[in-house]
Every structure is written in structure tokens, then in C-alpha cells.
Biopython code that builds the backbone (N, CA, C, O; Angstrom):
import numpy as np
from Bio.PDB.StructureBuilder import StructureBuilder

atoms = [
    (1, "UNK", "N", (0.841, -1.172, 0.000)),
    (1, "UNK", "CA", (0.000, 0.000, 0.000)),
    (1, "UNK", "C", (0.888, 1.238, 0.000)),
    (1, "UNK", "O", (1.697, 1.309, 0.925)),
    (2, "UNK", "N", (0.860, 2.373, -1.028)),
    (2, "UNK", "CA", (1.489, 3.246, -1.187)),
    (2, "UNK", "C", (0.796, 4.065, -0.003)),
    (2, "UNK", "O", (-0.379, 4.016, 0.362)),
    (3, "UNK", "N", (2.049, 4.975, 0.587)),
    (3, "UNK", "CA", (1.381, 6.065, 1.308)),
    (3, "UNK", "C", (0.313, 6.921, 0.945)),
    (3, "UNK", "O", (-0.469, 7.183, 1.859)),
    (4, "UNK", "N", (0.102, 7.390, -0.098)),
    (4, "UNK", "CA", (-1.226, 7.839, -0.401)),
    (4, "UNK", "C", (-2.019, 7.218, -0.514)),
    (4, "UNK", "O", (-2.971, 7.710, -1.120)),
    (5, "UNK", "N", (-2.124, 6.158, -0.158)),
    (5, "UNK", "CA", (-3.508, 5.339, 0.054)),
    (5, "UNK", "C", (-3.948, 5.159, 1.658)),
    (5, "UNK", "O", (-5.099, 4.975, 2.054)),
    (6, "UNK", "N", (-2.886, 5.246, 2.385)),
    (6, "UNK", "CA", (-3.495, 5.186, 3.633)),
    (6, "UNK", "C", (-3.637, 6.455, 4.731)),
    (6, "UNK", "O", (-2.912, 6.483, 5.725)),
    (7, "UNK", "N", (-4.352, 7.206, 4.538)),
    (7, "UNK", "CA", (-3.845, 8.662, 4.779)),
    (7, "UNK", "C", (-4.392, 9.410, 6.297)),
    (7, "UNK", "O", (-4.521, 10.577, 6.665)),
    (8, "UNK", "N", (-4.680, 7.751, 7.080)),
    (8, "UNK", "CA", (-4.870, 8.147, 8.167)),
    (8, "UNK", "C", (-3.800, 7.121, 9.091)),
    (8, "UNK", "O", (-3.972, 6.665, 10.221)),
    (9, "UNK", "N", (-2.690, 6.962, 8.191)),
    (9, "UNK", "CA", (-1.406, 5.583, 8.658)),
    (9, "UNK", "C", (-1.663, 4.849, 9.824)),
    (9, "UNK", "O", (-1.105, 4.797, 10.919)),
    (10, "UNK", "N", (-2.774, 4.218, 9.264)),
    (10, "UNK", "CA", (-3.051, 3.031, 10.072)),
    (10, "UNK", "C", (-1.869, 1.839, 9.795)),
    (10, "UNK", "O", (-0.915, 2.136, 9.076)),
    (11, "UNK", "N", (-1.928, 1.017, 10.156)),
    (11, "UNK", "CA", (-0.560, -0.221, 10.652)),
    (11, "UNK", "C", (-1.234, -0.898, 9.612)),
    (11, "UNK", "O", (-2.457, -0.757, 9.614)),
    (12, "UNK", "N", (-0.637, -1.741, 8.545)),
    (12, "UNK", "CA", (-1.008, -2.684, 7.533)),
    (12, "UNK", "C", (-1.163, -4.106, 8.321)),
    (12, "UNK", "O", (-1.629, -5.147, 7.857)),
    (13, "UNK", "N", (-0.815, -3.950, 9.213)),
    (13, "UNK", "CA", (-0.856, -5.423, 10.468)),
    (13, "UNK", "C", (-1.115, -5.090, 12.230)),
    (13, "UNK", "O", (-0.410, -4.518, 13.060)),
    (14, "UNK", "N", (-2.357, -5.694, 12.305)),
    (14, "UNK", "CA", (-2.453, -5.092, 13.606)),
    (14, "UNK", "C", (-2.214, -6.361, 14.920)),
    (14, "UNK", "O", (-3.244, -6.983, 15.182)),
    (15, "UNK", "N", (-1.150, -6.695, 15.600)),
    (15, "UNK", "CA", (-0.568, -6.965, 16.894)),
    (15, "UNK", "C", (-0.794, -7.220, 17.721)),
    (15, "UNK", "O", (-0.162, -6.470, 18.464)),
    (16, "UNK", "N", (-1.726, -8.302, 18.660)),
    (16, "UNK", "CA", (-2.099, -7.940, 19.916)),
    (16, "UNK", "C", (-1.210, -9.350, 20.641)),
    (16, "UNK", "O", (-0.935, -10.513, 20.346)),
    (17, "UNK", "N", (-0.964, -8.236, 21.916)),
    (17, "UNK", "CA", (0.111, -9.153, 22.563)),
    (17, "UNK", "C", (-1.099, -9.489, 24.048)),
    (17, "UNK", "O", (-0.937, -8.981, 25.158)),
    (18, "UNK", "N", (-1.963, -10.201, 23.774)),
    (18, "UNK", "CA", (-2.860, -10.977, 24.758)),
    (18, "UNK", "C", (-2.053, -12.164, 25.424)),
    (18, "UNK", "O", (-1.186, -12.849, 24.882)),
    (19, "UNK", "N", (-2.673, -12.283, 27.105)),
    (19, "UNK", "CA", (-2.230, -13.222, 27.377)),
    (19, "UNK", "C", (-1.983, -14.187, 26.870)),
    (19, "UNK", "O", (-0.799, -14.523, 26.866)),
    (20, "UNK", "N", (-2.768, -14.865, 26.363)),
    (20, "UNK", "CA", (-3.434, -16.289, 25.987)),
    (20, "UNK", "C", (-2.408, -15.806, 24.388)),
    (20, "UNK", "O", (-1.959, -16.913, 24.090)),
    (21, "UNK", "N", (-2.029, -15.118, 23.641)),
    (21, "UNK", "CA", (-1.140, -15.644, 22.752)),
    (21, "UNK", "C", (0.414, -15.634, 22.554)),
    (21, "UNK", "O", (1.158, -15.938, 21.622)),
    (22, "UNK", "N", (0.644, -15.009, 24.216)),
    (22, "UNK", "CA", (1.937, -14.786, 24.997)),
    (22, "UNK", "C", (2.170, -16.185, 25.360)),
    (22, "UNK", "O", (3.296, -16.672, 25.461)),
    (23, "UNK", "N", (0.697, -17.032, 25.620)),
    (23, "UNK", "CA", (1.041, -18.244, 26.179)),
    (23, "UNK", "C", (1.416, -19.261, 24.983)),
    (23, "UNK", "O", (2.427, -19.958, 24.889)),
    (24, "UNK", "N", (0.447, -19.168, 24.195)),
    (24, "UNK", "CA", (0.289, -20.211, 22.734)),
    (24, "UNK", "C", (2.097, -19.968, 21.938)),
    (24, "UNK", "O", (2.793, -20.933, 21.625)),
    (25, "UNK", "N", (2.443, -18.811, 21.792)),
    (25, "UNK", "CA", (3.599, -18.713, 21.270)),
    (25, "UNK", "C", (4.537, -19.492, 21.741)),
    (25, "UNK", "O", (5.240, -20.099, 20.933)),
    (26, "UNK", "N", (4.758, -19.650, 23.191)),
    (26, "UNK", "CA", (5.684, -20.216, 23.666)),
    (26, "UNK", "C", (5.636, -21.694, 23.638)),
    (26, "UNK", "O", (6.530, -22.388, 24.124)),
    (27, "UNK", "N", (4.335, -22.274, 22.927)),
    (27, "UNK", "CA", (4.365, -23.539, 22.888)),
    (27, "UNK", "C", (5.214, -24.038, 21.526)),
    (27, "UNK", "O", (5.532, -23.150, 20.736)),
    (28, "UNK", "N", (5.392, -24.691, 21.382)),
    (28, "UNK", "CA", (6.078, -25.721, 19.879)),
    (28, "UNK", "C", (4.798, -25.692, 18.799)),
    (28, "UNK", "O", (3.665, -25.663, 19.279)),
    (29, "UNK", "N", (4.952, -25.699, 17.458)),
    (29, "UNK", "CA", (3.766, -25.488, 16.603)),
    (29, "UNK", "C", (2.685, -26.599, 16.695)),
    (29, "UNK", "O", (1.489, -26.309, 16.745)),
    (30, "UNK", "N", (3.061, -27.665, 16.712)),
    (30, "UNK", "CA", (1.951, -28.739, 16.802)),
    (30, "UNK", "C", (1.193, -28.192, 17.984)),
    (30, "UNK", "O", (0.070, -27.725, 17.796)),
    (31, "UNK", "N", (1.745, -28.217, 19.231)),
    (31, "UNK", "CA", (1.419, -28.175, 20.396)),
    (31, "UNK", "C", (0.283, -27.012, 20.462)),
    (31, "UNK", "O", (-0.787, -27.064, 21.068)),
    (32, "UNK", "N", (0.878, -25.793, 19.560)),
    (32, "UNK", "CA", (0.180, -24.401, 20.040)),
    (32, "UNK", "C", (-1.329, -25.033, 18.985)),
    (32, "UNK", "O", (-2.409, -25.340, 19.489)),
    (33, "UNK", "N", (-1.081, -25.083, 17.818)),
    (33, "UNK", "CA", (-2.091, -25.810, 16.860)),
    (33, "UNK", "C", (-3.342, -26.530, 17.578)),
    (33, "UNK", "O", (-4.554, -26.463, 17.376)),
    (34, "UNK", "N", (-2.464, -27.324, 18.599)),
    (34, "UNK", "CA", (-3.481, -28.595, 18.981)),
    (34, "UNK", "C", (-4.499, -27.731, 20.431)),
    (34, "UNK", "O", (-5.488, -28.165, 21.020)),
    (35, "UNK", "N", (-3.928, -26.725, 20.578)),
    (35, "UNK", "CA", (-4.065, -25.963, 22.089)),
    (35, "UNK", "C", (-5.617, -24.891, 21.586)),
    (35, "UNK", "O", (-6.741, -24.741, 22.064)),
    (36, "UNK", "N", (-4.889, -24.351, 20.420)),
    (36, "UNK", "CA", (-5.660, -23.432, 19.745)),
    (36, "UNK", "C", (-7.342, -24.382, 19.511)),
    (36, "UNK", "O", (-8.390, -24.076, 20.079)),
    (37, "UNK", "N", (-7.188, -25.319, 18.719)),
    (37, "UNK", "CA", (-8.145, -26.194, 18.556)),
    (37, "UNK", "C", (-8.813, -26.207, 19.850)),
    (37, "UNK", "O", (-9.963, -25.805, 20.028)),
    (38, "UNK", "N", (-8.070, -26.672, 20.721)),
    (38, "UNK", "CA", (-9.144, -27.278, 21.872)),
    (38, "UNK", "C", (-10.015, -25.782, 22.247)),
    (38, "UNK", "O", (-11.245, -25.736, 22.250)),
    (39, "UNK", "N", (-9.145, -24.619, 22.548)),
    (39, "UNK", "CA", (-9.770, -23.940, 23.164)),
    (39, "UNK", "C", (-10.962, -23.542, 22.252)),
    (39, "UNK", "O", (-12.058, -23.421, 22.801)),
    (40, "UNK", "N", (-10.867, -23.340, 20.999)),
    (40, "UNK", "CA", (-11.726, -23.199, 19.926)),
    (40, "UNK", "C", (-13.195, -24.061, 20.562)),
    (40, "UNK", "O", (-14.191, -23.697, 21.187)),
    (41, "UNK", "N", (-12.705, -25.346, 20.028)),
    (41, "UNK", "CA", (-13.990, -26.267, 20.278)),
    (41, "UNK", "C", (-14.328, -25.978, 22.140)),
    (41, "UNK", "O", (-15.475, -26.096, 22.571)),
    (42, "UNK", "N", (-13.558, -25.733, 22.740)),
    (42, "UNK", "CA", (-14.776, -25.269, 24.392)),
    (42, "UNK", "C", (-15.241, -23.826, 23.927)),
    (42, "UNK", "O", (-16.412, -23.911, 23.557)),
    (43, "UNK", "N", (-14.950, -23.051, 23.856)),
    (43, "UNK", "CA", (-15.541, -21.889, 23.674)),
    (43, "UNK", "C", (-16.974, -22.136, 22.611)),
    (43, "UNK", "O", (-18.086, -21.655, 22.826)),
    (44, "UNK", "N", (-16.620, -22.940, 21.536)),
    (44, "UNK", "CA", (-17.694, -23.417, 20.439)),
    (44, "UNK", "C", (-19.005, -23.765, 21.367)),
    (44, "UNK", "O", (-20.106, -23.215, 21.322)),
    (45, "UNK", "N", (-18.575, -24.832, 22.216)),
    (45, "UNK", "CA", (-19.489, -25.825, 22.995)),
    (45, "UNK", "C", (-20.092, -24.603, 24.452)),
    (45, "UNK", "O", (-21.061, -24.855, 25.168)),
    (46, "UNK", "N", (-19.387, -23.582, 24.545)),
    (46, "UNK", "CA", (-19.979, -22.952, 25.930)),
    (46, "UNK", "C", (-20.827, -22.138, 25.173)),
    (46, "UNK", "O", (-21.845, -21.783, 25.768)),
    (47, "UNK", "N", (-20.654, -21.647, 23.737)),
    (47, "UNK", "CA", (-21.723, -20.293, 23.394)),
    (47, "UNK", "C", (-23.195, -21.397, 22.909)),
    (47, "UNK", "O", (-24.362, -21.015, 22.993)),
    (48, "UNK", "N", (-22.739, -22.869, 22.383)),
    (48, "UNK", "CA", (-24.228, -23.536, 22.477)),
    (48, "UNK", "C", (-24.712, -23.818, 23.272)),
    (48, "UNK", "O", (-25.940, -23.802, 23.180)),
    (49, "UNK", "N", (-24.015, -24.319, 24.746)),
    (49, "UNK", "CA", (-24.707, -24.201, 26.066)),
    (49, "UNK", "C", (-25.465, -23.125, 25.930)),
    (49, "UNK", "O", (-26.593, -23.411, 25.529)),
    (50, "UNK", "N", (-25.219, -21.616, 26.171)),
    (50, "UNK", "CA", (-25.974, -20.630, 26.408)),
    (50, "UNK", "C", (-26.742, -20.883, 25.703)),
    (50, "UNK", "O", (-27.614, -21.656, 26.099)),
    (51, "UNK", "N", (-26.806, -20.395, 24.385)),
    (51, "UNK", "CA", (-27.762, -20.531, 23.302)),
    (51, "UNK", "C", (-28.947, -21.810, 23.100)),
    (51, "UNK", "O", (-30.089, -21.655, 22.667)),
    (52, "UNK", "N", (-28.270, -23.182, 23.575)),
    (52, "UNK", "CA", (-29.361, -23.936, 23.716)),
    (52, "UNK", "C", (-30.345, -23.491, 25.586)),
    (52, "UNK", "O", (-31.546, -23.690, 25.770)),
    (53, "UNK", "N", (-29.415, -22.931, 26.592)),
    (53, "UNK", "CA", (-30.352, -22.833, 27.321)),
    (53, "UNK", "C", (-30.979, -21.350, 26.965)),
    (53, "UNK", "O", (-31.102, -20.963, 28.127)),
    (54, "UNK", "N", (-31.461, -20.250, 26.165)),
    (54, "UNK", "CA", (-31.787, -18.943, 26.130)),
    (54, "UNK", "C", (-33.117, -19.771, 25.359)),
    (54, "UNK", "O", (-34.230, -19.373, 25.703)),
    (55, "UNK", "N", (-33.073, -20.654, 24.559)),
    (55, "UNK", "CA", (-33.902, -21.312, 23.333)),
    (55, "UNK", "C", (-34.966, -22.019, 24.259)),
    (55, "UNK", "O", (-36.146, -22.002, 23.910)),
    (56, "UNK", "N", (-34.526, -22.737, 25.607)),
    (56, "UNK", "CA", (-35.099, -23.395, 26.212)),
    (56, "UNK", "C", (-36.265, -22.951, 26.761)),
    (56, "UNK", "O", (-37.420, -23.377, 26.774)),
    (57, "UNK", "N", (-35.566, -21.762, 27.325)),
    (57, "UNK", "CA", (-36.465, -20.414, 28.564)),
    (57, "UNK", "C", (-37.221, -19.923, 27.502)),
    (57, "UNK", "O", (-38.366, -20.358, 27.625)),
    (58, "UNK", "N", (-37.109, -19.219, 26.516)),
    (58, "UNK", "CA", (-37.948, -18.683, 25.523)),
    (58, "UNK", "C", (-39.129, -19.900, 24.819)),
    (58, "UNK", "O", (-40.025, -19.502, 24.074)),
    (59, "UNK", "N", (-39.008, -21.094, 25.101)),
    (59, "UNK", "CA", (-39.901, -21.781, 24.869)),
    (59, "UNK", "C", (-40.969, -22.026, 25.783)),
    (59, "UNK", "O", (-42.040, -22.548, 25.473)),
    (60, "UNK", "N", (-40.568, -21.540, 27.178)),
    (60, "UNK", "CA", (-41.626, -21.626, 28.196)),
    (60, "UNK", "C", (-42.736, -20.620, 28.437)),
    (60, "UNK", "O", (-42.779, -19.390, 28.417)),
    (61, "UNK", "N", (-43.651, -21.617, 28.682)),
    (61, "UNK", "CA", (-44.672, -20.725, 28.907)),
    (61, "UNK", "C", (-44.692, -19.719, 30.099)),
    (61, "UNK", "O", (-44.292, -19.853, 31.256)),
    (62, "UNK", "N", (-45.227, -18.767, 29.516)),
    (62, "UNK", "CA", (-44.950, -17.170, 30.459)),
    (62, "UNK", "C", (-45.749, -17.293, 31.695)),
    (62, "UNK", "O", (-45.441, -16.431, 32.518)),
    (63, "UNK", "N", (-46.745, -18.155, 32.106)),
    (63, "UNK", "CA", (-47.575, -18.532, 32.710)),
    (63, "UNK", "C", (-47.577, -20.458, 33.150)),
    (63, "UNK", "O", (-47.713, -21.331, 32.293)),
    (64, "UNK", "N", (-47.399, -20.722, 34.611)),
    (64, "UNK", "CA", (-47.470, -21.817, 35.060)),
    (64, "UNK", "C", (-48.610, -22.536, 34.312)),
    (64, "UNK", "O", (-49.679, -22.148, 34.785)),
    (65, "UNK", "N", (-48.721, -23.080, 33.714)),
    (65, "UNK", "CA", (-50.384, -24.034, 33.713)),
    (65, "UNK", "C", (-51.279, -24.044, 34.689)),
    (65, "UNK", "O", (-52.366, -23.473, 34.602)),
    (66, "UNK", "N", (-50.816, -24.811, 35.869)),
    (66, "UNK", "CA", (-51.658, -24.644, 36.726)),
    (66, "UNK", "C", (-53.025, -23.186, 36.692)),
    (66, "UNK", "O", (-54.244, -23.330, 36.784)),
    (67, "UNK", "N", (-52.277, -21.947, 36.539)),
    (67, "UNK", "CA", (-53.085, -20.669, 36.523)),
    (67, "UNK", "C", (-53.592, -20.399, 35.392)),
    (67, "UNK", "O", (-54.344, -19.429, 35.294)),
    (68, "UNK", "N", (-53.352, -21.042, 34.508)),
    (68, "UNK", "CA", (-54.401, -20.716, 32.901)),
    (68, "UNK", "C", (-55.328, -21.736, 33.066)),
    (68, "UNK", "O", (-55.985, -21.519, 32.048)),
    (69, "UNK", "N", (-55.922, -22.772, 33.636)),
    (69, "UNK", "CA", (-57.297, -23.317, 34.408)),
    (69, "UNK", "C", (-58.202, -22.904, 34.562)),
    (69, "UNK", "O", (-59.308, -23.136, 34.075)),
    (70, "UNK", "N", (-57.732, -21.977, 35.532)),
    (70, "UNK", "CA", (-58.125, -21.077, 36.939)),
    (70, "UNK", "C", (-58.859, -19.415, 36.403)),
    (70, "UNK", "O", (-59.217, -18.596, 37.250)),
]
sb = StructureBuilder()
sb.init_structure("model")
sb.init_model(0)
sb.init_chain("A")
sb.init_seg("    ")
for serial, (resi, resn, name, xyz) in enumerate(atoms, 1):
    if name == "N":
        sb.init_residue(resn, " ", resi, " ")
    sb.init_atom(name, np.array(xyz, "f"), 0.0, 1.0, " ", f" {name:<3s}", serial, name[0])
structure = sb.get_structure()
């Protein structure tokens, strides 16, 4: 990117030195690879937890049964 194209010189690569990739770096490549994965797939599996329980509650009725009888 020529300088006149970026004319508010933003960084062509942006850097973040987060814990968690302070940690992954220091592993060996397979290792960080295989690390990355896992955390991937729990994080995957905790936002469908939520999401299957938000789906659950929104399926319930707003009202006990018992009191729509009555």
C-alpha cells in the first residue's frame, strides 16, 4: 500500500500481545495448533450451552399451567 492510500497511517498489520497468545507462542507449533483447537472447540461448545439454554427459557410458557385453568 502506497502512502497515499493510507492517509490516516493506520498499521497494515495489527498486533495484539494478549495473554493467551503470549502463552500459545511459547508452545512448539503442533502443540500451540493442537491448544488453539481445543480452546476453539470449548468456547464453540460454551456459546451452544448458552444458546441452547436462552432457546429453552424462551420456549416456556410465560404462565405456570396450573393458573391458565383457573
Amino acid at each position: 500500500m502506497k502512502p497515499s492510500e493510507n492517509p490516516m497511517n493506520f498499521p497494515d498489520v495489527v498486533h495484539t500481545d494478549s495473554f493467551l497468545s503470549r502463552q500459545l507462542a511459547r508452545l512448539p507449533a503442533p502443540a500451540a495448533r493442537a491448544a488453539a483447537r481445543t480452546l476453539s472447540l470449548l468456547a464453540g461448545m460454551a456459546v451452544a450451552v448458552v444458546l441452547h439454554y436462552v432457546l429453552y427459557r424462551v420456549g416456556l410458557p410465560s404462565k405456570p399451567f396450573i393458573y391458565v385453568a383457573f
